[in-house]
KOLVOGU-573037 format. One line per field, with one value per residue: residue number from 0; chain; x, y, z of N, C-alpha, C in turn. Coordinates in nm, 4 decimals. Example, Ala and Ser with C-alpha at 12.3 -4.5 7.8 and 13.67 -1.06 7.14 Angstrom:
2
num: 0_1;
chaine: A_A;
nc1: 1.3190_1.2850;
nc2: -0.5690_-0.2250;
nc3: 0.7800_0.7080;
cac1: 1.2300_1.3670;
cac2: -0.4500_-0.1060;
cac3: 0.7800_0.7140;
cc1: 1.3200_1.2900;
cc2: -0.3300_0.0030;
cc3: 0.7800_0.7870;
This chain:
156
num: 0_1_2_3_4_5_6_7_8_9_10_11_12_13_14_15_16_17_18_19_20_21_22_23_24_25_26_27_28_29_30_31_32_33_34_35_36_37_38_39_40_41_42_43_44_45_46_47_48_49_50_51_52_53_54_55_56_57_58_59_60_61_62_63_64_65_66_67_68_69_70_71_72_73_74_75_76_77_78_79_80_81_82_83_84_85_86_87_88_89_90_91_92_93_94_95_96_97_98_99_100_101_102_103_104_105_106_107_108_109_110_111_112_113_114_115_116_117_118_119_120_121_122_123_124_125_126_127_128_129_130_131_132_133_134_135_136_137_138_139_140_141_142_143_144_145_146_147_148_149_150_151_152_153_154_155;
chaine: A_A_A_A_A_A_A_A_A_A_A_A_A_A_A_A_A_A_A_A_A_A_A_A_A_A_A_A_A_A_A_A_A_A_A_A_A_A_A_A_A_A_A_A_A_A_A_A_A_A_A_A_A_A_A_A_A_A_A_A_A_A_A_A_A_A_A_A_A_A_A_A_A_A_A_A_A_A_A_A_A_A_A_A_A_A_A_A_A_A_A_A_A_A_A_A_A_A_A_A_A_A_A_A_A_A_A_A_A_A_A_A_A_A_A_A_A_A_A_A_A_A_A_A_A_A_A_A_A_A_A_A_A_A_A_A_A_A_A_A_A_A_A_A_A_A_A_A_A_A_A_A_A_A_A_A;
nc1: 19.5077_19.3647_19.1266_19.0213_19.0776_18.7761_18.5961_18.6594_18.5526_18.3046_18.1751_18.1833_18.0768_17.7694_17.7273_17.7074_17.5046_17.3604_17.4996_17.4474_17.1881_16.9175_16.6725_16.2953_15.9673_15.8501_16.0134_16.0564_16.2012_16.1390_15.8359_15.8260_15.9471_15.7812_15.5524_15.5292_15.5376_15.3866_15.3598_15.2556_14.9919_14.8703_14.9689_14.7024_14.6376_14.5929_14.8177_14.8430_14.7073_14.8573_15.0670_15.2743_15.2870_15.3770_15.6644_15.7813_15.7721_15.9779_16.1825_16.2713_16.3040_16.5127_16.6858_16.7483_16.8502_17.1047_17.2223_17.1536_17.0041_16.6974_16.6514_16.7673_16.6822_16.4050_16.4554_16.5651_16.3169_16.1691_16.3431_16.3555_16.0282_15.9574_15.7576_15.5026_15.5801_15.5392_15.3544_15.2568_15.2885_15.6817_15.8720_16.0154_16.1033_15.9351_15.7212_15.5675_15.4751_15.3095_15.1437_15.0068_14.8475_14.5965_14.4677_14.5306_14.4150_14.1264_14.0562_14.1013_13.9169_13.6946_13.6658_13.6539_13.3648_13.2325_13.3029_13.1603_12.8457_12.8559_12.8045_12.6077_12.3552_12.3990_12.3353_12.0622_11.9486_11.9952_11.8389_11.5928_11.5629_11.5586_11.3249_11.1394_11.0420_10.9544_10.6804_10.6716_10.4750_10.1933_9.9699_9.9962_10.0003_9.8373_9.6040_9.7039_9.6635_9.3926_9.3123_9.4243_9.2995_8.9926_9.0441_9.0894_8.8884_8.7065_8.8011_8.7062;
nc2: -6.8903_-6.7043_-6.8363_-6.7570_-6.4895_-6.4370_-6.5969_-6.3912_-6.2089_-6.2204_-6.2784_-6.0229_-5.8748_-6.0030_-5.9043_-5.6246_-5.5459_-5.5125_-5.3684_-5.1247_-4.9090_-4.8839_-4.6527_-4.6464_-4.5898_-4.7285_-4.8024_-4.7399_-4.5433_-4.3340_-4.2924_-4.2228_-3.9565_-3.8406_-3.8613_-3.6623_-3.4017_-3.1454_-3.0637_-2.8682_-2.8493_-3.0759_-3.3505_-3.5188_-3.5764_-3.8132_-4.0284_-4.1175_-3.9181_-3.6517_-3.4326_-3.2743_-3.3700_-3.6263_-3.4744_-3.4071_-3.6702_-3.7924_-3.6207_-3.6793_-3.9127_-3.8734_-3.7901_-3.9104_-4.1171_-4.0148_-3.9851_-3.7913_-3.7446_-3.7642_-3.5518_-3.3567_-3.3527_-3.2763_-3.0482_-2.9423_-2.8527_-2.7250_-2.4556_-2.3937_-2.3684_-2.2790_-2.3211_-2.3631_-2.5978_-2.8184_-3.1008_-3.0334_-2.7947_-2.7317_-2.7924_-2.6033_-2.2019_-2.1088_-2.2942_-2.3132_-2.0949_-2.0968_-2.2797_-2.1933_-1.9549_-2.0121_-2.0489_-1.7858_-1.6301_-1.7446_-1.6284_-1.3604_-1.2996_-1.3872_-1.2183_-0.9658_-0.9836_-1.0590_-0.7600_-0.6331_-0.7156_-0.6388_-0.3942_-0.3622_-0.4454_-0.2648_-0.0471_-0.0921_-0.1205_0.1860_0.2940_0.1983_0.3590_0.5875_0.6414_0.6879_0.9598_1.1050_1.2512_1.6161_1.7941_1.7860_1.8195_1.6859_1.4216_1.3710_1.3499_1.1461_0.9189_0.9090_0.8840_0.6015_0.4623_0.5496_0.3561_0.1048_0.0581_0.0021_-0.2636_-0.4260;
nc3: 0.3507_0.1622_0.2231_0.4594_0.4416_0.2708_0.4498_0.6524_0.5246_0.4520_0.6982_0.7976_0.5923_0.6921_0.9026_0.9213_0.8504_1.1013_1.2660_1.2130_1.2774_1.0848_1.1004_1.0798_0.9579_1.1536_1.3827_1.7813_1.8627_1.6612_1.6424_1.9268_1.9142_1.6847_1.8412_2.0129_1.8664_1.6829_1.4118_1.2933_1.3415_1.1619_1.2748_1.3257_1.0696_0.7900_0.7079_0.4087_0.2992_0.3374_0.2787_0.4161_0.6693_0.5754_0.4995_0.7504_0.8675_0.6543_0.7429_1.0007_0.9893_0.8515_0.9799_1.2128_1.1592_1.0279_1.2807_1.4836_1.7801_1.9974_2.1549_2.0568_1.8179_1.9075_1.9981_1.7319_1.5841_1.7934_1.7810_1.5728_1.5454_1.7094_2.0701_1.9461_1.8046_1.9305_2.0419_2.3442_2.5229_2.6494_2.9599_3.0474_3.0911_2.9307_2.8515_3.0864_3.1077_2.8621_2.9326_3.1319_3.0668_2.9691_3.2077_3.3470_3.1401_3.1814_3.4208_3.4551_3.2408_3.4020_3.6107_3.5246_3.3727_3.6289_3.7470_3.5407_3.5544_3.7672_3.8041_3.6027_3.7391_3.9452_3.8454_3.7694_3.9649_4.0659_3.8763_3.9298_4.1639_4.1093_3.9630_4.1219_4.3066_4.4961_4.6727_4.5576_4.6832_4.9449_4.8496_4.5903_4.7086_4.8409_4.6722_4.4991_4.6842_4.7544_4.4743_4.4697_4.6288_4.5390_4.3080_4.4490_4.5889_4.3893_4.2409_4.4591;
cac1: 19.5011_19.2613_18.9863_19.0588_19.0052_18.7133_18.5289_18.6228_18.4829_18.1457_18.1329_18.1772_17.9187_17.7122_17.7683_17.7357_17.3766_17.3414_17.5458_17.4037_17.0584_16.8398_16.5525_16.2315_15.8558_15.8054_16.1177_16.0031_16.2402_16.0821_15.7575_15.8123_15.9801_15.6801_15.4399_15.5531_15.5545_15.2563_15.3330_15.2142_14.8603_14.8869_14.9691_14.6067_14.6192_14.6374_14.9743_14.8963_14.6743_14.8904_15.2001_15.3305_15.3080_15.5246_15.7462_15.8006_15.8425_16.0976_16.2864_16.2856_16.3899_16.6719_16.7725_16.7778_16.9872_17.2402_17.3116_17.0960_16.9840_16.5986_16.6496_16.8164_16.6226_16.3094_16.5331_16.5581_16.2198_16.1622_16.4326_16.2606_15.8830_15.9020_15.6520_15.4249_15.6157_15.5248_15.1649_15.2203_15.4156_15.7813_15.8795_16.0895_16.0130_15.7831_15.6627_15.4960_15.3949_15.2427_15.0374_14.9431_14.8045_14.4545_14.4311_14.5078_14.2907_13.9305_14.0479_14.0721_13.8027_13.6195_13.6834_13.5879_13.2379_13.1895_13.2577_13.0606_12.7535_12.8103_12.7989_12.4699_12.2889_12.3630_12.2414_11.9569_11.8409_11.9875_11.7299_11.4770_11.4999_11.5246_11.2412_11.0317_11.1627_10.9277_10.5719_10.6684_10.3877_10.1356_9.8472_9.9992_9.9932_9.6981_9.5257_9.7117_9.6634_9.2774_9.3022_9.4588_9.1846_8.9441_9.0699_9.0818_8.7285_8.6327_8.8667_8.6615;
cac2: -6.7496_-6.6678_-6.8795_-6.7255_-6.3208_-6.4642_-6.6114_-6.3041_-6.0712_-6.2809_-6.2605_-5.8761_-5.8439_-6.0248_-5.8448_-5.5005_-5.4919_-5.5405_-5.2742_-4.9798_-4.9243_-4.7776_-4.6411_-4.6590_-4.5169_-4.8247_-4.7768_-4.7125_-4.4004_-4.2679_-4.3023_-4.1305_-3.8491_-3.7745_-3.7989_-3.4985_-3.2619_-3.0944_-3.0587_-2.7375_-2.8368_-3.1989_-3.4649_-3.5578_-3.6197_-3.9087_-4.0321_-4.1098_-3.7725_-3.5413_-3.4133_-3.1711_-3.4987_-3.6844_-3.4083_-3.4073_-3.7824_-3.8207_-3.5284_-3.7279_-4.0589_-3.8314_-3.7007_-4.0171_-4.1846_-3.8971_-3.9773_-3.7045_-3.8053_-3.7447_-3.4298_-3.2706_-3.3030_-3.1913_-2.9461_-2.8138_-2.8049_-2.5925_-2.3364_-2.3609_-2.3223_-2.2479_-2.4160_-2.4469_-2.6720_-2.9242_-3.1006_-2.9977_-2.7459_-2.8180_-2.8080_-2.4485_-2.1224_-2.0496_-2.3594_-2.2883_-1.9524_-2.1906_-2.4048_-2.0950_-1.8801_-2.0454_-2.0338_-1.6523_-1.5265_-1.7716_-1.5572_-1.2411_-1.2863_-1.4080_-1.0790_-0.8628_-1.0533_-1.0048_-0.6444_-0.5503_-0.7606_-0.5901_-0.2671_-0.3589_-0.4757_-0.1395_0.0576_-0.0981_-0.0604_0.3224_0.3752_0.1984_0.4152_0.7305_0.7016_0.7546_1.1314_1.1339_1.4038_1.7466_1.9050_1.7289_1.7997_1.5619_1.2854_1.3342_1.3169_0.9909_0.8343_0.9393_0.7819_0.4619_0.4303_0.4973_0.2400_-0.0227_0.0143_-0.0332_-0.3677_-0.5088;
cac3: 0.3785_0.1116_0.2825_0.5536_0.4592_0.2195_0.5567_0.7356_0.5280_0.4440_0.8038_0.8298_0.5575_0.7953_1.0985_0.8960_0.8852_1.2602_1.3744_1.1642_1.2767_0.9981_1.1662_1.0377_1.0632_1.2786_1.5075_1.8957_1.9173_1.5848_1.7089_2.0051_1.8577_1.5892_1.9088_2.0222_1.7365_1.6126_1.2520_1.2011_1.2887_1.0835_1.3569_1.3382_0.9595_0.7804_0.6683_0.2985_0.2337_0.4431_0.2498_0.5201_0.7442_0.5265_0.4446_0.8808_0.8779_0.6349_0.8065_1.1426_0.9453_0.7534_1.1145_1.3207_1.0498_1.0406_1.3584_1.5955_1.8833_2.0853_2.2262_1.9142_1.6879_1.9216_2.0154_1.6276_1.5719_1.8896_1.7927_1.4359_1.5027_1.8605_2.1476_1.8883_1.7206_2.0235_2.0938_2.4609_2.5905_2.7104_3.0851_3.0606_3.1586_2.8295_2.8660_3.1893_3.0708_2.8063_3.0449_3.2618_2.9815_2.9718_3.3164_3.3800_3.0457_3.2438_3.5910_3.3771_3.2056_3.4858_3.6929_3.4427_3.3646_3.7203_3.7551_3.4627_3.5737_3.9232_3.7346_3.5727_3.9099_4.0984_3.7583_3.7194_4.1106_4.0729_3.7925_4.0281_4.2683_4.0802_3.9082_4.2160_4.3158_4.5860_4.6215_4.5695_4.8260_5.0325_4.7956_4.5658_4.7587_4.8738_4.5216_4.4499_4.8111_4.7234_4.3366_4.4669_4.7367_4.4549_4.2178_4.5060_4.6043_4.2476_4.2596_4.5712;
cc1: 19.3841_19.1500_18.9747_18.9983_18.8884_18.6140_18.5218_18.5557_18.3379_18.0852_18.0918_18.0574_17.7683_17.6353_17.7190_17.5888_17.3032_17.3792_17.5295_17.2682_17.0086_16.7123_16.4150_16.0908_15.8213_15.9043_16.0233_16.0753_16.1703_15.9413_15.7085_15.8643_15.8216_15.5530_15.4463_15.5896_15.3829_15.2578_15.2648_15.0403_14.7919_14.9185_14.8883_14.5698_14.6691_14.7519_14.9703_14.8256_14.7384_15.0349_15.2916_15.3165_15.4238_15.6339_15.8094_15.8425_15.9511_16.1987_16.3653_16.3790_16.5291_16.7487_16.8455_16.8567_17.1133_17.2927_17.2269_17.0121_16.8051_16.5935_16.6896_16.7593_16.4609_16.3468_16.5526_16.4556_16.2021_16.2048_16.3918_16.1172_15.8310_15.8031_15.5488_15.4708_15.5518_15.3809_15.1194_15.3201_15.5220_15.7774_15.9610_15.9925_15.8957_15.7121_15.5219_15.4177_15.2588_15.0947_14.9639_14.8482_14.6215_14.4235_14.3943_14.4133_14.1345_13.9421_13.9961_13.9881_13.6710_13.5708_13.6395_13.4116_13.2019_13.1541_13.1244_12.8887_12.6967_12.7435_12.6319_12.3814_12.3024_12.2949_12.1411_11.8844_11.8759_11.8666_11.5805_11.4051_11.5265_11.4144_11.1043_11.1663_11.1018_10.8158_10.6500_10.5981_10.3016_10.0170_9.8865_9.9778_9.8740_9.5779_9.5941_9.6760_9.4824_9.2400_9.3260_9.3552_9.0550_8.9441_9.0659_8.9736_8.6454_8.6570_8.7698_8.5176;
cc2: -6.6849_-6.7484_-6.7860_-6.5655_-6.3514_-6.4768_-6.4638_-6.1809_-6.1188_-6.2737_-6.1037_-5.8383_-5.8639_-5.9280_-5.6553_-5.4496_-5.4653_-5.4780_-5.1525_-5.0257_-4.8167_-4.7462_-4.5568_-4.6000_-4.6521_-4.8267_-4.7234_-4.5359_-4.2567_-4.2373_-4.1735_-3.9782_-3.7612_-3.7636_-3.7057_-3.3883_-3.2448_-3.1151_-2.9767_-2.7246_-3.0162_-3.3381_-3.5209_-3.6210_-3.7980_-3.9080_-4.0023_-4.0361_-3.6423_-3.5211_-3.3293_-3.3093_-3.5825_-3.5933_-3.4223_-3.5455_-3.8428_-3.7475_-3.5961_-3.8575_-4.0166_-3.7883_-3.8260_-4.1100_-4.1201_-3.9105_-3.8964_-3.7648_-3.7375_-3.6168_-3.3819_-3.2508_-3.2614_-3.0347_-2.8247_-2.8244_-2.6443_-2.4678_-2.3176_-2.2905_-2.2317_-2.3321_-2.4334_-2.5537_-2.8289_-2.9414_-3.0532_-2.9221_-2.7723_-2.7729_-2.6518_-2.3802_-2.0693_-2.1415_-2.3888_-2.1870_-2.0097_-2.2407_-2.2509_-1.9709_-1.8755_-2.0152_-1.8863_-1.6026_-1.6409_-1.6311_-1.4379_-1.2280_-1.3126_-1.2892_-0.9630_-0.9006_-0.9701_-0.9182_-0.5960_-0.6527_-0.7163_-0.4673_-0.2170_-0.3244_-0.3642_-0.0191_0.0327_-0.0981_0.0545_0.3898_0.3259_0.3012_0.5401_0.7435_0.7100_0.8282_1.1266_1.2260_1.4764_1.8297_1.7562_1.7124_1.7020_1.4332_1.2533_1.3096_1.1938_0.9118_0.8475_0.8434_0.6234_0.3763_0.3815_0.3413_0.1247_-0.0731_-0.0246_-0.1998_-0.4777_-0.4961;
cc3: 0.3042_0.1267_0.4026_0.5570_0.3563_0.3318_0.6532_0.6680_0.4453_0.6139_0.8692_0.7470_0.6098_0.8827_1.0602_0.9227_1.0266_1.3486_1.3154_1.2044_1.2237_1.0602_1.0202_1.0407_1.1662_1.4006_1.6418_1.8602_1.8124_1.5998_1.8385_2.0233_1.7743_1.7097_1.9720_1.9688_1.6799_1.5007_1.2022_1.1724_1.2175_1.1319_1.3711_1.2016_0.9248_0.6699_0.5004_0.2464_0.2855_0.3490_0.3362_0.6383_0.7314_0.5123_0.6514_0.9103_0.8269_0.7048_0.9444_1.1176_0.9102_0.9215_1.1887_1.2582_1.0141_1.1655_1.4981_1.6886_1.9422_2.1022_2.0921_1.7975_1.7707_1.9105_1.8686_1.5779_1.6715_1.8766_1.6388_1.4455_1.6949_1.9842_2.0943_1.7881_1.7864_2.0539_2.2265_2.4799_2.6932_2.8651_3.1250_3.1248_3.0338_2.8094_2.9807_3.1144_2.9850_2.8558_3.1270_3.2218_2.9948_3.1077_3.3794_3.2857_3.1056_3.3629_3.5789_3.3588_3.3162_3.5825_3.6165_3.4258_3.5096_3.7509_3.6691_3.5207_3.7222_3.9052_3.7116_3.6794_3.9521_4.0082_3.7654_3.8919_4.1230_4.0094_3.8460_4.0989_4.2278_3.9854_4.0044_4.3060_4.4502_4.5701_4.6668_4.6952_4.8126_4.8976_4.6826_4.6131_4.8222_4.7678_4.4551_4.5606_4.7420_4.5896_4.3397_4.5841_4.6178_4.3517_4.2703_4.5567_4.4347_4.2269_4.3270_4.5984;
């Protein structure tokens, strides 16, 4: 009998390590957890000069060993730092908004550029054409039609 619960519980000691899984920074699911978190800016750093890096990786190791699952713990970032907590914005509706942001402030901006450059263009042929008013009386124009005659026989 006492070989007996001796074998079975050298066997359970065994068996114990094999059915807790300690996850690790090398784990797949850990991995793919930390590639979708920003870090506040710091996802680009390196591991062993980055303390706000590590301080995010142990958090993920302390999480996924407690038990929390993929989604839950993106999930309490998100409801922590918000969609910038994430390297890409999520699939929701502020997630879109997200993604659609850049797009509406080029259009915006694009439409405005435009106007004001249309703006320019019709000022600068208004002040064209107001700075010839037109002759006053005849005898003007006949003393420049006369001067520009002059000046072109001098030319030729």
């Amino acid at each position: 009998m006492k070989k007996k619960i001796i074998l079975q519980t050298i066997l359970f000691l065994i068996l114990i390590p094999t059915l807790t899984t300690a996850f690790t920074y090398n784990s797949k699911e850990f991995k793919h957890i930390i590639s979708q978190l920003d870090m506040q800016g710091h996802a680009d750093h390196e591991l062993s000069t980055c303390s706000v890096k590590k301080i995010y990786y142990d958090e993920v190791v302390e999480m996924l060993n407690g038990g929390k699952s993929e989604n839950d713990i993106i999930q309490s970032y998100v409801d922590e730092y918000g969609q910038a907590a994430l390297r890409t914005p999520g699939g929701g509706t502020s997630g879109w908004i997200a993604w659609g942001m850049p797009a509406a402030g080029f259009g915006i901006g694009s439409v405005i550029v435009g106007v004001w450059l249309r703006k320019l263009t019709l000022k600068k042929a208004e002040t064209k054409m107001s700075a010839y008013k037109g002759w006053e009386s005849e005898i003007e124009k006949e003393i420049a039609s006369k001067t520009f005659d002059e000046e072109r026989r001098k030319l030729f």
